[in-house]
Structure formats: C-alpha cells, structure tokens
FIRO-652292 format. One record per atom (N, C-alpha, C, CB): x, y negated, z; residue in three letters; atom name. Coordinates in pm, whole numbers, m for minus. Glycine has a CB too. Layout:
# FIRO-652292
{r {X Y Z} "ALA" "CA"}
...
END
This chain:
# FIRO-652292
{r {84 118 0} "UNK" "N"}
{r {0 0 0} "UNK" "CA"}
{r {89 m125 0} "UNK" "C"}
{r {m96 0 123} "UNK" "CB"}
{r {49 m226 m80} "UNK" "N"}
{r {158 m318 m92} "UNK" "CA"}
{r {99 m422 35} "UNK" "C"}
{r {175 m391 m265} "UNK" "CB"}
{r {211 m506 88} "UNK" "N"}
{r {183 m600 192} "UNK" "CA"}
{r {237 m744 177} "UNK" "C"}
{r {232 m545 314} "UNK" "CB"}
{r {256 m818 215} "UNK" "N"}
{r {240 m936 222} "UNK" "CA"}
{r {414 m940 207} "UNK" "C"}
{r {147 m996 354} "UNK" "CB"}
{r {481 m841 267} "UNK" "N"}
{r {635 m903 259} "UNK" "CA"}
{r {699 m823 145} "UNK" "C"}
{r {732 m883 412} "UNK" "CB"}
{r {600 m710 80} "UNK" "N"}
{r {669 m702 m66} "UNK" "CA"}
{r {635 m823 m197} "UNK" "C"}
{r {617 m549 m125} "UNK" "CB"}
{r {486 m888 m164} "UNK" "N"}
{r {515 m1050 m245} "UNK" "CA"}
{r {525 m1168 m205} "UNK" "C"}
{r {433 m1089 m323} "UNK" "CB"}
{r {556 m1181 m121} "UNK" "N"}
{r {588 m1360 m58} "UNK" "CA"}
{r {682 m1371 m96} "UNK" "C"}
{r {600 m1414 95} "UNK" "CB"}
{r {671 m1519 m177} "UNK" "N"}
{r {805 m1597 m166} "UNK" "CA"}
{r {869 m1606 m50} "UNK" "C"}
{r {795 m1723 m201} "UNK" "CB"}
{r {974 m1560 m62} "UNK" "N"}
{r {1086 m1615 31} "UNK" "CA"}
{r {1220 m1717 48} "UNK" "C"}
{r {1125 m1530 50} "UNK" "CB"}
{r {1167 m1756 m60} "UNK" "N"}
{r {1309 m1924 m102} "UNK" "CA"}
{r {1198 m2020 m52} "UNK" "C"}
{r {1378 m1983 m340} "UNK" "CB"}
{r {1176 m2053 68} "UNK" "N"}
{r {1108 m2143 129} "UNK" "CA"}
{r {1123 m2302 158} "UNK" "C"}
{r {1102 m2091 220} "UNK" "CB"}
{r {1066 m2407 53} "UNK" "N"}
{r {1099 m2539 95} "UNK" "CA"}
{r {1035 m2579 167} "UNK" "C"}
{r {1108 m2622 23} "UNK" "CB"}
{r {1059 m2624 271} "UNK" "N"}
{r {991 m2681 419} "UNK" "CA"}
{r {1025 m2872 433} "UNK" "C"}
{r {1093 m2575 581} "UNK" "CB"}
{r {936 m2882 496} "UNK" "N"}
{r {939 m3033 555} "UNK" "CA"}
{r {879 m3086 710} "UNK" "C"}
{r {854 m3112 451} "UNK" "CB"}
{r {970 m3158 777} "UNK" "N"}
{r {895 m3148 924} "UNK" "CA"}
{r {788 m3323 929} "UNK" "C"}
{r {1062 m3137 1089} "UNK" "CB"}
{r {752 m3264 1051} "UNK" "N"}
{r {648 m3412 1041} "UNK" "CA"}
{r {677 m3515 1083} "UNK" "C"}
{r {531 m3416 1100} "UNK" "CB"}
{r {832 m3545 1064} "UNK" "N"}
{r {862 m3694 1091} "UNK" "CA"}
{r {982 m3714 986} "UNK" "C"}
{r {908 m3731 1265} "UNK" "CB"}
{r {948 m3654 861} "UNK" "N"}
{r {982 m3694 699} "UNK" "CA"}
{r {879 m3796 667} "UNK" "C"}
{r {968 m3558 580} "UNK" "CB"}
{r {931 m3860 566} "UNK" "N"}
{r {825 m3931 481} "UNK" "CA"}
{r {714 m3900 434} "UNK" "C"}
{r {860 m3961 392} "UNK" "CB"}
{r {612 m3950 355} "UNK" "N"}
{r {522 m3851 270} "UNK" "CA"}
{r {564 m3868 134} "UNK" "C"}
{r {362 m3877 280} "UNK" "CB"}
{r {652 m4028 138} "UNK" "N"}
{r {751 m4057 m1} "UNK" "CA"}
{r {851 m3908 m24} "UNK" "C"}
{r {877 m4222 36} "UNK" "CB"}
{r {924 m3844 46} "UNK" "N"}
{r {960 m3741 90} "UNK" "CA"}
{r {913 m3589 59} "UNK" "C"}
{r {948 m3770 191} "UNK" "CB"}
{r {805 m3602 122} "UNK" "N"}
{r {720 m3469 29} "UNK" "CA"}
{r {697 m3459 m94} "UNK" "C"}
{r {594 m3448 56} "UNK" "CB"}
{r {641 m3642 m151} "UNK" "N"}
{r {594 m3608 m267} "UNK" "CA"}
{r {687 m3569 m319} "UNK" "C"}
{r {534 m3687 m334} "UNK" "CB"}
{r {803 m3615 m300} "UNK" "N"}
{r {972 m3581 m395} "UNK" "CA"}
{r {959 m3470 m428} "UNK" "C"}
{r {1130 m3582 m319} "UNK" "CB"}
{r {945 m3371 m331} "UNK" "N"}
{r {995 m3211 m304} "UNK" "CA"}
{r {860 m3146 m384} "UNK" "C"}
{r {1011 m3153 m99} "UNK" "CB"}
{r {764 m3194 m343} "UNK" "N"}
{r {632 m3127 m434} "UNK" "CA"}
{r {630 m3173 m594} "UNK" "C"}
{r {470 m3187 m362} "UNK" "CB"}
{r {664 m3265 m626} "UNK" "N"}
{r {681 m3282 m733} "UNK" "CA"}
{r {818 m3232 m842} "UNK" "C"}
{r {658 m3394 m716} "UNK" "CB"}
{r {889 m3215 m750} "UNK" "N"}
{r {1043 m3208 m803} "UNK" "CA"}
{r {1053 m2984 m841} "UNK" "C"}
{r {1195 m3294 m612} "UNK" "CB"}
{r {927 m2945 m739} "UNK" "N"}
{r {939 m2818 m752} "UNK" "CA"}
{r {832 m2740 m796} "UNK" "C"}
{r {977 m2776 m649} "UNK" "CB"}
{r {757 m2853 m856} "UNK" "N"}
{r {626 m2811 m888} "UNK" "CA"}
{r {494 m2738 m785} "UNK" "C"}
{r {662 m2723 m985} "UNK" "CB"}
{r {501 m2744 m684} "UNK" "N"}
{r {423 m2766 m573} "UNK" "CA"}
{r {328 m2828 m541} "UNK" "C"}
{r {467 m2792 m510} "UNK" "CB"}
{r {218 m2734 m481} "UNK" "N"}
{r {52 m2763 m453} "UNK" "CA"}
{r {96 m2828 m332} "UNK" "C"}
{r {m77 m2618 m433} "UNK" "CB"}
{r {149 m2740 m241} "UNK" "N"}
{r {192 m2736 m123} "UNK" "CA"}
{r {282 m2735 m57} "UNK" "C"}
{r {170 m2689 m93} "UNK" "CB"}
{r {379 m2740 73} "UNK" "N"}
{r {452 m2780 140} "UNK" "CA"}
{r {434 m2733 281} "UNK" "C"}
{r {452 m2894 118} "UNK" "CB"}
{r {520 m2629 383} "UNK" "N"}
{r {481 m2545 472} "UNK" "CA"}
{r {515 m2723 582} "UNK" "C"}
{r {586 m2358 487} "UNK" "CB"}
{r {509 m2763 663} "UNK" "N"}
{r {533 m2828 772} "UNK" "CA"}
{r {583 m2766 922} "UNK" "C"}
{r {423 m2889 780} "UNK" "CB"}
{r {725 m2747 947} "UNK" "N"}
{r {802 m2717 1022} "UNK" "CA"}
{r {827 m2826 1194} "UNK" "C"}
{r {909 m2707 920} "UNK" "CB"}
{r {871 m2726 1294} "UNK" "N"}
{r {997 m2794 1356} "UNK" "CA"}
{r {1083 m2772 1361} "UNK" "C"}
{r {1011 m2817 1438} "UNK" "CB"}
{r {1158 m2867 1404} "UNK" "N"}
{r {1346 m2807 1427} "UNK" "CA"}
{r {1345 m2671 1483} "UNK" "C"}
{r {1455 m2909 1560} "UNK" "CB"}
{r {1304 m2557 1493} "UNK" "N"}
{r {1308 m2427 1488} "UNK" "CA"}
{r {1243 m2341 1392} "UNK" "C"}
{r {1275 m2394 1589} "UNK" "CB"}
{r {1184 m2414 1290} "UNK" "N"}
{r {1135 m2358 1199} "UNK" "CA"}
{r {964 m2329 1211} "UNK" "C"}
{r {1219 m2246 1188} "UNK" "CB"}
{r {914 m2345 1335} "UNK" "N"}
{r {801 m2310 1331} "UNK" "CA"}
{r {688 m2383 1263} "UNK" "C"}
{r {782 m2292 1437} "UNK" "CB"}
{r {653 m2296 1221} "UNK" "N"}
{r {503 m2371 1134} "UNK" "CA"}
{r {426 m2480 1253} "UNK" "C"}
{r {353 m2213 1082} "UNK" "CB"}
{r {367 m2572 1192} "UNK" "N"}
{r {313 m2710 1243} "UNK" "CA"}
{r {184 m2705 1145} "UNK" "C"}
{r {431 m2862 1218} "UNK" "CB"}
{r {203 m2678 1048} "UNK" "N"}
{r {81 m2722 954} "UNK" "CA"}
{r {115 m2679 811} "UNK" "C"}
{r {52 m2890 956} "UNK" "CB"}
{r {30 m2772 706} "UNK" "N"}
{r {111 m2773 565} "UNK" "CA"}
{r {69 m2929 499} "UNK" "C"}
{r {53 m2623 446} "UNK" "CB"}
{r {129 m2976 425} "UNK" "N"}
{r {80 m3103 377} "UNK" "CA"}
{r {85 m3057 234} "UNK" "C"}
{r {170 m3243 418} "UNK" "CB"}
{r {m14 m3128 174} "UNK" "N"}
{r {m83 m3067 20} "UNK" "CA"}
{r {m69 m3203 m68} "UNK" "C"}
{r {m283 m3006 28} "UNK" "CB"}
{r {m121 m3184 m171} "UNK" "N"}
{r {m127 m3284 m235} "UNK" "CA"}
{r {m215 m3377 m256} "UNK" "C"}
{r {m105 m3258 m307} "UNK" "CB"}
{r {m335 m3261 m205} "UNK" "N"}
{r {m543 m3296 m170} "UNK" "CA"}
{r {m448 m3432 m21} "UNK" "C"}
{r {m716 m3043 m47} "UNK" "CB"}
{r {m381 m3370 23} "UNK" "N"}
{r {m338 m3421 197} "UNK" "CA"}
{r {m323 m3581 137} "UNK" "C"}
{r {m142 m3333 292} "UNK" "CB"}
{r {m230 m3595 78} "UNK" "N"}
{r {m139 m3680 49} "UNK" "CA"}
{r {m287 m3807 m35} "UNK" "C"}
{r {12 m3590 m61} "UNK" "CB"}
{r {m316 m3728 m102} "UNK" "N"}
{r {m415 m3834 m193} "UNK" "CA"}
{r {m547 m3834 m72} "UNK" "C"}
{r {m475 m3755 m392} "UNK" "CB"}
{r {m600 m3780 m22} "UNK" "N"}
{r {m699 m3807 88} "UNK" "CA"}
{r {m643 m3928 163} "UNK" "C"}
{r {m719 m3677 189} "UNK" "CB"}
{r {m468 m3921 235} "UNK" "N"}
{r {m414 m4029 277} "UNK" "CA"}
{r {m456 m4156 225} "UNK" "C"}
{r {m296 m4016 262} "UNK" "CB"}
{r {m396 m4150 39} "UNK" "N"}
{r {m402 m4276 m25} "UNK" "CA"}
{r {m526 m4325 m30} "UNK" "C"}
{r {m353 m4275 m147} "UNK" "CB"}
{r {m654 m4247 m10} "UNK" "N"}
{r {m766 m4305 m37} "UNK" "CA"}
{r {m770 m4373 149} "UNK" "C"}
{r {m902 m4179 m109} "UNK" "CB"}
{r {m760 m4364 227} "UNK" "N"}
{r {m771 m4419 359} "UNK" "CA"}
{r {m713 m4586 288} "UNK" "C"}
{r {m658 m4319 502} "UNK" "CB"}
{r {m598 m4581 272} "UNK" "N"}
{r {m528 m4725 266} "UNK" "CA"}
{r {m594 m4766 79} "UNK" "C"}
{r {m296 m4706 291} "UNK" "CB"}
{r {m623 m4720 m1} "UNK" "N"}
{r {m662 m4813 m144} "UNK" "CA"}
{r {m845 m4755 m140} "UNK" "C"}
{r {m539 m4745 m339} "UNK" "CB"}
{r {m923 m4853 m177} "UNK" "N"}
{r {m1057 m4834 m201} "UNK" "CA"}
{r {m1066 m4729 m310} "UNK" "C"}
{r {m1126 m4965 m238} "UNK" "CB"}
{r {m1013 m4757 m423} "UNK" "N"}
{r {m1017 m4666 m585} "UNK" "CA"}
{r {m920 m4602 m586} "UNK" "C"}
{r {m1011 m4740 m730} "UNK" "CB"}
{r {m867 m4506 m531} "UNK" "N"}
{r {m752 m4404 m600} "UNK" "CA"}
{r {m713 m4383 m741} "UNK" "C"}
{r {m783 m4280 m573} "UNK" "CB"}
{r {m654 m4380 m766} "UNK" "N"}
{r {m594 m4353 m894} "UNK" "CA"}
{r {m661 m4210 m953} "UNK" "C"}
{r {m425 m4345 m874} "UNK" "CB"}
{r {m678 m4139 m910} "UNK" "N"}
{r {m675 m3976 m931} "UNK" "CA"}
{r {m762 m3915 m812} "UNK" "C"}
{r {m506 m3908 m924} "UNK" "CB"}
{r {m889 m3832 m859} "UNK" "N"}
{r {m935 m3771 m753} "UNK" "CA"}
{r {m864 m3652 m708} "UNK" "C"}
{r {m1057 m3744 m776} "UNK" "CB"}
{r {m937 m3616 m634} "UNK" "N"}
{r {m892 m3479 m523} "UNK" "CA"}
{r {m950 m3347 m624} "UNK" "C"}
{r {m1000 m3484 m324} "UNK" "CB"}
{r {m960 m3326 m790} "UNK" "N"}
{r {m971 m3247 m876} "UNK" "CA"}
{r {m830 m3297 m993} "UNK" "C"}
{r {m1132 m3253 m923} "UNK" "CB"}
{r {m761 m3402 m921} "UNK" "N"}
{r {m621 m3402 m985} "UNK" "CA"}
{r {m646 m3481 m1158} "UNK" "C"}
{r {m557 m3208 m992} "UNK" "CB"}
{r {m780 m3490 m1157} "UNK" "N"}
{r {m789 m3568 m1316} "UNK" "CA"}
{r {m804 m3753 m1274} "UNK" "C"}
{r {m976 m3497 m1424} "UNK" "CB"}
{r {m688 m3795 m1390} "UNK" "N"}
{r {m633 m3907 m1384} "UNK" "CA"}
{r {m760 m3973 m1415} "UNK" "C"}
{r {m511 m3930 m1467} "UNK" "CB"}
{r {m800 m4094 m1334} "UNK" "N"}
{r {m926 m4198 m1388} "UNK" "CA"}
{r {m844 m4279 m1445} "UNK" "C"}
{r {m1033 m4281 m1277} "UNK" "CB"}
{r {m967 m4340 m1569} "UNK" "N"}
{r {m921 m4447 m1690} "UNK" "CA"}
{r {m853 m4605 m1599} "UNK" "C"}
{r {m1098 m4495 m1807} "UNK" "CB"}
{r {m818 m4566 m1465} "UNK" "N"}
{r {m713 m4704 m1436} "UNK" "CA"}
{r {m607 m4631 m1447} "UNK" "C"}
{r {m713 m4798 m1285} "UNK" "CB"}
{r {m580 m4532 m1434} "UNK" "N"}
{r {m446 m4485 m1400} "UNK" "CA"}
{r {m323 m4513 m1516} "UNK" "C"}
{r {m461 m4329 m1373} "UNK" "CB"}
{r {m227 m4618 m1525} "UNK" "N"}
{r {m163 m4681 m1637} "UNK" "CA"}
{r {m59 m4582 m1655} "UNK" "C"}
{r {m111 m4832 m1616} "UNK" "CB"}
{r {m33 m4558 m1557} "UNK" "N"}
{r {97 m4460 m1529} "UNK" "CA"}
{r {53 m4330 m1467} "UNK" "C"}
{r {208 m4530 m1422} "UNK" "CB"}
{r {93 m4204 m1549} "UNK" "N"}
{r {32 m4112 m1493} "UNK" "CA"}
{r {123 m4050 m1389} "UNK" "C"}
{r {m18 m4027 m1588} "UNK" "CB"}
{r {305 m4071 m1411} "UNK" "N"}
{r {395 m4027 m1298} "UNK" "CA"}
{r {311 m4100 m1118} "UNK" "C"}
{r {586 m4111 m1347} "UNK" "CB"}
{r {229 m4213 m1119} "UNK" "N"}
{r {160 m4223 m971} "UNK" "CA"}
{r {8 m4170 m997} "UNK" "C"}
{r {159 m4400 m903} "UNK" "CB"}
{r {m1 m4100 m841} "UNK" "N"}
{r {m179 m4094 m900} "UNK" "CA"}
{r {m199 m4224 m694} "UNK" "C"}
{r {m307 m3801 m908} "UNK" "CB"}
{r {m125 m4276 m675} "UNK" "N"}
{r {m163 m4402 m611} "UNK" "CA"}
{r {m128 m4527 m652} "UNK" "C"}
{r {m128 m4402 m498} "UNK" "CB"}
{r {m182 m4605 m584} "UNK" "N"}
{r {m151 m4766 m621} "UNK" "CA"}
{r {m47 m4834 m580} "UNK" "C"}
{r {m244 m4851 m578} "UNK" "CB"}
{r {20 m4917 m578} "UNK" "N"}
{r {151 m5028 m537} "UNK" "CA"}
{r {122 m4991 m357} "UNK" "C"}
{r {116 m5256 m601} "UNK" "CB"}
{r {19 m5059 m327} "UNK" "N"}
{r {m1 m5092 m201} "UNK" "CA"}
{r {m19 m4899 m119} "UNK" "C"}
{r {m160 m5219 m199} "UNK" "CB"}
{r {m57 m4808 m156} "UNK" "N"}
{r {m56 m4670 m125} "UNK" "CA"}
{r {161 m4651 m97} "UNK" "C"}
{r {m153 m4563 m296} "UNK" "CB"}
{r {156 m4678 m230} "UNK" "N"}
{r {311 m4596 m286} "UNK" "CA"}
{r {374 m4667 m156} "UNK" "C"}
{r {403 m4650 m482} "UNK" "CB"}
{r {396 m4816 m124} "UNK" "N"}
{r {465 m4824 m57} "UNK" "CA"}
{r {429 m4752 108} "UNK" "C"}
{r {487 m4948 m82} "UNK" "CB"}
{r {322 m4770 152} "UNK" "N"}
{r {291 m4688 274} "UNK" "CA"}
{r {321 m4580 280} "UNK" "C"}
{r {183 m4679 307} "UNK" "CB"}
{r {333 m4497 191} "UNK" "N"}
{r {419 m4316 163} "UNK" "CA"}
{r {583 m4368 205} "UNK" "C"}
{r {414 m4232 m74} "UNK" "CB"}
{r {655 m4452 183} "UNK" "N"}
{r {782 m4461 206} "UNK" "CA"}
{r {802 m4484 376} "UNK" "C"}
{r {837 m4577 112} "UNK" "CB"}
{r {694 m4518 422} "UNK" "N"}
{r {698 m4524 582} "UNK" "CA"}
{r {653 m4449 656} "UNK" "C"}
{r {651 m4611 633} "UNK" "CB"}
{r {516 m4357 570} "UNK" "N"}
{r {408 m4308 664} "UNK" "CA"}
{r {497 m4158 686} "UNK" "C"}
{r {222 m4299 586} "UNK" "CB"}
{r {436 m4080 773} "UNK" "N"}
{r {526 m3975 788} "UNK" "CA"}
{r {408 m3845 737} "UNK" "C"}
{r {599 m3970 964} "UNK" "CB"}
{r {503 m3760 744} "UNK" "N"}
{r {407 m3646 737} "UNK" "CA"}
{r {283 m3592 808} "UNK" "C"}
{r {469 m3565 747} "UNK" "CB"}
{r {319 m3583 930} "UNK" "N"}
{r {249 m3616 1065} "UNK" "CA"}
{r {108 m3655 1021} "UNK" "C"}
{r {324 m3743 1155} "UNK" "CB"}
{r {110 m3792 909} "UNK" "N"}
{r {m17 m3853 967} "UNK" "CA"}
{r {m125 m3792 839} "UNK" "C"}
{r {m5 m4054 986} "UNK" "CB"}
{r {m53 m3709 755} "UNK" "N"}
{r {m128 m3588 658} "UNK" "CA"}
{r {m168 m3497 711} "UNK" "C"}
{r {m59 m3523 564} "UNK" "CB"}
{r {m83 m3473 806} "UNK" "N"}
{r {m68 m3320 801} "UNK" "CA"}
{r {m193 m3223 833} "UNK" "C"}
{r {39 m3284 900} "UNK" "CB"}
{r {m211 m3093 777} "UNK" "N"}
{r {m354 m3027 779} "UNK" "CA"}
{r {m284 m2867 894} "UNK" "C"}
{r {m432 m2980 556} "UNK" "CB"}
{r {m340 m2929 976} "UNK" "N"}
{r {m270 m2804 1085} "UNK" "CA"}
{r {m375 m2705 1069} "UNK" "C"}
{r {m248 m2846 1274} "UNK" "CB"}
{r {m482 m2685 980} "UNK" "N"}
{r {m565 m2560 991} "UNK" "CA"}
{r {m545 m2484 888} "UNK" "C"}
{r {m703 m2578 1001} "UNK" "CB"}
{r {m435 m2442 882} "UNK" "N"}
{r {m357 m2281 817} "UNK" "CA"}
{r {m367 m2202 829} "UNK" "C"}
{r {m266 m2234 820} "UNK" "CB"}
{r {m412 m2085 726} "UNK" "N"}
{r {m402 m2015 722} "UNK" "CA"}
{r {m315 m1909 743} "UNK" "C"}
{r {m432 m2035 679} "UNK" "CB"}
{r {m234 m1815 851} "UNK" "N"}
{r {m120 m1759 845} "UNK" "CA"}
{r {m161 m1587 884} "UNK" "C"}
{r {m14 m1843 949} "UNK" "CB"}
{r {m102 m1500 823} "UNK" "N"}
{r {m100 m1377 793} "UNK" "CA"}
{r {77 m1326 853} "UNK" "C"}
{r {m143 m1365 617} "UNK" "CB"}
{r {67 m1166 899} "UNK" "N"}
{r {248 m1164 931} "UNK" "CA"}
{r {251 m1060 783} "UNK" "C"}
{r {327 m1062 1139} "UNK" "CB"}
{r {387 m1016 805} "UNK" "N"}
{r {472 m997 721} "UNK" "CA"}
{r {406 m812 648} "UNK" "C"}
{r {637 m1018 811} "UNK" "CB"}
{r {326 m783 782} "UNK" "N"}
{r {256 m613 725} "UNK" "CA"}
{r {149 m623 706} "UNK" "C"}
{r {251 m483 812} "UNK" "CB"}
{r {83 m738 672} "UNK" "N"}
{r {m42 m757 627} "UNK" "CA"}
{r {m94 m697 487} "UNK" "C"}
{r {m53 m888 628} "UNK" "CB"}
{r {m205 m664 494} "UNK" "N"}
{r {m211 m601 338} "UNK" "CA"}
{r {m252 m692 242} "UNK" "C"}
{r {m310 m484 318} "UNK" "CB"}
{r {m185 m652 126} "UNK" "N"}
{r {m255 m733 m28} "UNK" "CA"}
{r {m362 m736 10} "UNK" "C"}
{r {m258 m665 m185} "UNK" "CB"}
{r {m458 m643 13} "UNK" "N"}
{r {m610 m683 31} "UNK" "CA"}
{r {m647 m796 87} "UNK" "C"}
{r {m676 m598 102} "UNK" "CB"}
{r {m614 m781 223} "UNK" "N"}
{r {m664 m851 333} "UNK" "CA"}
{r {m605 m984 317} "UNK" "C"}
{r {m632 m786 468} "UNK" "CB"}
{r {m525 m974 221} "UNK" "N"}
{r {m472 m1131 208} "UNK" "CA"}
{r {m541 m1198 113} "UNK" "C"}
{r {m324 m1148 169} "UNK" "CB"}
{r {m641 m1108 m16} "UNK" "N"}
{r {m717 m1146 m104} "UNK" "CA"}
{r {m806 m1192 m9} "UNK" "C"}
{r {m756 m1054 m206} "UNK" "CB"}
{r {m877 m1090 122} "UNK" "N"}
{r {m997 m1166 189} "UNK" "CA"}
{r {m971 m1278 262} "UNK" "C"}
{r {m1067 m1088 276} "UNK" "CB"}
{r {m868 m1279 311} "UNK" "N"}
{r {m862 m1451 386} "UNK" "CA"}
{r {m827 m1548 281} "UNK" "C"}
{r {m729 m1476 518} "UNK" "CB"}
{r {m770 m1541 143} "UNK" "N"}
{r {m804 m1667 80} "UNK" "CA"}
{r {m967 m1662 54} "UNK" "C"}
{r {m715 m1687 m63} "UNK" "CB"}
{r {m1024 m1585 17} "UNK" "N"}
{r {m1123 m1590 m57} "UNK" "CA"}
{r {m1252 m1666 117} "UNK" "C"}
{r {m1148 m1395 m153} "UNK" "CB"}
{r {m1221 m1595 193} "UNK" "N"}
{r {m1310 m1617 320} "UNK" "CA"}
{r {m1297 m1783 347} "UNK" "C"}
{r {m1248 m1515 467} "UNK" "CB"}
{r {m1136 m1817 322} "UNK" "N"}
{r {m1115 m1944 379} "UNK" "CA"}
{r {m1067 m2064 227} "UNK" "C"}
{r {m978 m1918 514} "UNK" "CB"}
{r {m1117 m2040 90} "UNK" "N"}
{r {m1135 m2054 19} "UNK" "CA"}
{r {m970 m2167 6} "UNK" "C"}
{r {m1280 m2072 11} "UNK" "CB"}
{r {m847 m2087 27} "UNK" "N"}
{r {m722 m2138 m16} "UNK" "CA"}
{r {m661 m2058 m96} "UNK" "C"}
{r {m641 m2168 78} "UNK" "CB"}
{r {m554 m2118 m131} "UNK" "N"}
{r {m400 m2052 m231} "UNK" "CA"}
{r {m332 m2046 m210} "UNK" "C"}
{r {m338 m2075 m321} "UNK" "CB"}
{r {m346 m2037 m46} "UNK" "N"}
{r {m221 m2004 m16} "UNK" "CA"}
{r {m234 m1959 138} "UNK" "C"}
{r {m121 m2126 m46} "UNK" "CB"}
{r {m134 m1830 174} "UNK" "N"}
{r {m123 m1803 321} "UNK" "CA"}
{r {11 m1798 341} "UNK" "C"}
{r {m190 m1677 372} "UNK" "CB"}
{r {54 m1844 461} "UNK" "N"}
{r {172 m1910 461} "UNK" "CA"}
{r {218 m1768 610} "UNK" "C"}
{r {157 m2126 496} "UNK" "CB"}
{r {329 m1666 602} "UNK" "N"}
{r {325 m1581 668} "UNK" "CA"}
{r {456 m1604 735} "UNK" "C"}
{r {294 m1469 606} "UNK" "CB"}
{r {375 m1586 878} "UNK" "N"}
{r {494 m1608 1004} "UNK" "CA"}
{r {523 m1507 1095} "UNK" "C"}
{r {460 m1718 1101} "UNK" "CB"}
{r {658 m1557 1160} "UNK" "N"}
{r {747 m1395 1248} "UNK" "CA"}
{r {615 m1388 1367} "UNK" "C"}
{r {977 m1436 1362} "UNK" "CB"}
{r {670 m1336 1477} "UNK" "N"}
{r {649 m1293 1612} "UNK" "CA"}
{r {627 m1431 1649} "UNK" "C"}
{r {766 m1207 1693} "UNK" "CB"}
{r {728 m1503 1632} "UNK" "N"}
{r {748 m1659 1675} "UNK" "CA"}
{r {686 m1756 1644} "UNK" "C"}
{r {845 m1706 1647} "UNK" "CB"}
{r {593 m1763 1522} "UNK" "N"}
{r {542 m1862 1501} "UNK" "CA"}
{r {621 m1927 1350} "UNK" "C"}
{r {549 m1937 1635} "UNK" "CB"}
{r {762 m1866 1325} "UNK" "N"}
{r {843 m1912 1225} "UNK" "CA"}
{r {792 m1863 1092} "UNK" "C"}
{r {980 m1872 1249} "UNK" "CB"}
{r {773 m1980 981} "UNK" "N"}
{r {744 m1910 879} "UNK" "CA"}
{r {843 m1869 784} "UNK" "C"}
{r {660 m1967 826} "UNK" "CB"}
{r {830 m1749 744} "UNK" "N"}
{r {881 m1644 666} "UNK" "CA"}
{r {925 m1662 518} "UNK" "C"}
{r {789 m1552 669} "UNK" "CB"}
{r {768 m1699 471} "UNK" "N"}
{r {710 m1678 384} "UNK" "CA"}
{r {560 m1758 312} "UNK" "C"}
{r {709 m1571 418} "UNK" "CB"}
{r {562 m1729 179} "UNK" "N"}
{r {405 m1786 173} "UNK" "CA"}
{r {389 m1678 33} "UNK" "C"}
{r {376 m2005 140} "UNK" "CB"}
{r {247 m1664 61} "UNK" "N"}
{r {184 m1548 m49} "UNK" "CA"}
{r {78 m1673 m166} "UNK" "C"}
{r {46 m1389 68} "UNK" "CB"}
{r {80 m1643 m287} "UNK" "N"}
{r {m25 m1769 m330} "UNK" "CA"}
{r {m114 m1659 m407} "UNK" "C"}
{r {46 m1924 m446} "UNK" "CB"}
{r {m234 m1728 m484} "UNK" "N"}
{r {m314 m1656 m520} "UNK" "CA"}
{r {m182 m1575 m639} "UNK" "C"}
{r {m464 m1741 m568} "UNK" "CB"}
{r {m122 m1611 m726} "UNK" "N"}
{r {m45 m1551 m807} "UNK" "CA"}
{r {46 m1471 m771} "UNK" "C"}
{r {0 m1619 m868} "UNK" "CB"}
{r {56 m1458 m644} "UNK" "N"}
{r {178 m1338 m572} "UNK" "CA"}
{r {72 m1237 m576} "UNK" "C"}
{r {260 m1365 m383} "UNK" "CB"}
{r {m82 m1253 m592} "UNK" "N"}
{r {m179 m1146 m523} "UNK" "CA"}
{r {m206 m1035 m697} "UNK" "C"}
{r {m375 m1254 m436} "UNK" "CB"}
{r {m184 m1171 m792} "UNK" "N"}
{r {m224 m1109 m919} "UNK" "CA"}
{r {m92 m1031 m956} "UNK" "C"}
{r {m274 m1223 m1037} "UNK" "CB"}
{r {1 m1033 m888} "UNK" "N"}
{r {155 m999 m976} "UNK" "CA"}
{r {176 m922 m866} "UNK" "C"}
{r {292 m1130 m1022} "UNK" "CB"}
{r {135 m886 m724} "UNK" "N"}
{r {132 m741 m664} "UNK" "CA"}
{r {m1 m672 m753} "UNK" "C"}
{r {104 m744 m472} "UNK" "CB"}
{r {m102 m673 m800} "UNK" "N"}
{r {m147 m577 m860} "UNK" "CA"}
{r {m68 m497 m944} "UNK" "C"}
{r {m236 m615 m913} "UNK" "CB"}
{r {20 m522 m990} "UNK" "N"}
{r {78 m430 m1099} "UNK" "CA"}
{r {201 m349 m991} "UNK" "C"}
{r {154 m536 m1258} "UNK" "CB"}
{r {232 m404 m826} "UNK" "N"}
{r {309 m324 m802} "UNK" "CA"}
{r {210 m162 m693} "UNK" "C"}
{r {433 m429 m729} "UNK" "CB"}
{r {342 m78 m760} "UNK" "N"}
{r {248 76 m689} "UNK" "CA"}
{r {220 81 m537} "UNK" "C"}
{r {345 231 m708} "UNK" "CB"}
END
C-alpha cells in the first residue's frame, strides 16, 4: 500500500512568520508555488501562507484588487507580474508572514495512506497536506499531483 512518505516531496521550501510577505511572494513565485509550509526556528510547522493568503491580505489594505482569489487578472491589472496595487506591494515589504498566516492545516504523518490522504483533501477541500514527524516538524508535503503519480506506483 503506498503512503504518504513514498510520495511527498521532500526538497522542502519553508518560511517562518517573521519573513516578509515581499519574501514569500519571492519564493512562491520564483518556484512556482501555490503554497509555502510556515516554520519555527526548529522547523516546526506554524501554519502555511498561500497565495489565496497573500491576496486576501491585499484586499484588507486596497478596495479593488488587482486579481481575484480564482487568480484571473481583472481588466485594471496593467501589469500582470503584480496581482496588487503600489499601495498593497509596498505593505508586503513590511508586513510579515504572521499577519497571513492560515494556521488551519491540514497535516497527515509519514505512514499515512494514499487513500486517506485522497480523503482529507477531498473532506477538507485542499492541495495540499503538509506531513509532520512525532514533533510537530514538517517532513514533507503530499499535493493533489503526488496522489495522481502514486497511482501508478504498486
């Protein structure tokens, strides 16, 4: 039976919550990333900050966002490299992670089954389970595409 630690990524980019969100976006953008696990100085999971996170932020500080939370650019958006405004962009260079951050994660350990990892995205309607030790440290993260690319393993 395949489990959670024969497909999780394990080249894990992490960010703690007193980084930037200028910071995240770097790393989410730079690696092509939905998501982003949120650490402490021991590694332990804190949360995850998303990109839904990040633009929910920008809508707090700009009335019109650039880009909804379905990621399609509205006819202001001049520049499609921002999906925020001047006055957003600069508050990301100060604001921290912290004040994104979505501490209701999903986490699975390492002998969890494929299955059961199909039912907690599907139950808790994410793409991602982010899988931690004994400790609380995360490991790993499984996405819906680790679930389609363990089907083919025996």
């Amino acid at each position: 039976m395949v489990k959670a630690g024969d497909i999780m990524s394990k080249s894990l980019i992490t960010i703690t919550v007193d980084e930037t969100l200028k910071e995240a976006i770097d790393l989410l953008t730079m690696h092509r990333f939905g998501g982003l696990p949120v650490v402490d100085e021991e590694g332990k999971l804190k949360g995850a900050v998303s990109i839904t996170d990040i633009v929910q932020f920008a809508r707090r500080i700009d009335e019109k966002p650039l880009v909804n939370l379905s990621r399609w650019f509205s006819p202001r958006a001049d520049d499609i490299d921002m999906f925020y405004s001047s006055k957003s962009r600069e508050a990301m260079k100060s604001a921290r992670v912290k004040e994104a951050l979505n501490e209701n994660v999903i986490t699975a350990r390492e002998d969890t089954t494929m299955n059961e990892l199909a039912r907690l995205m599907k139950r808790h309607r994410t793409n991602r389970i982010h899988i931690v030790d004994e400790e609380g440290r995360v490991i790993g993260i499984v996405t819906r595409s680790d679930i389609v690319l363990g089907i083919s393993k025996p």
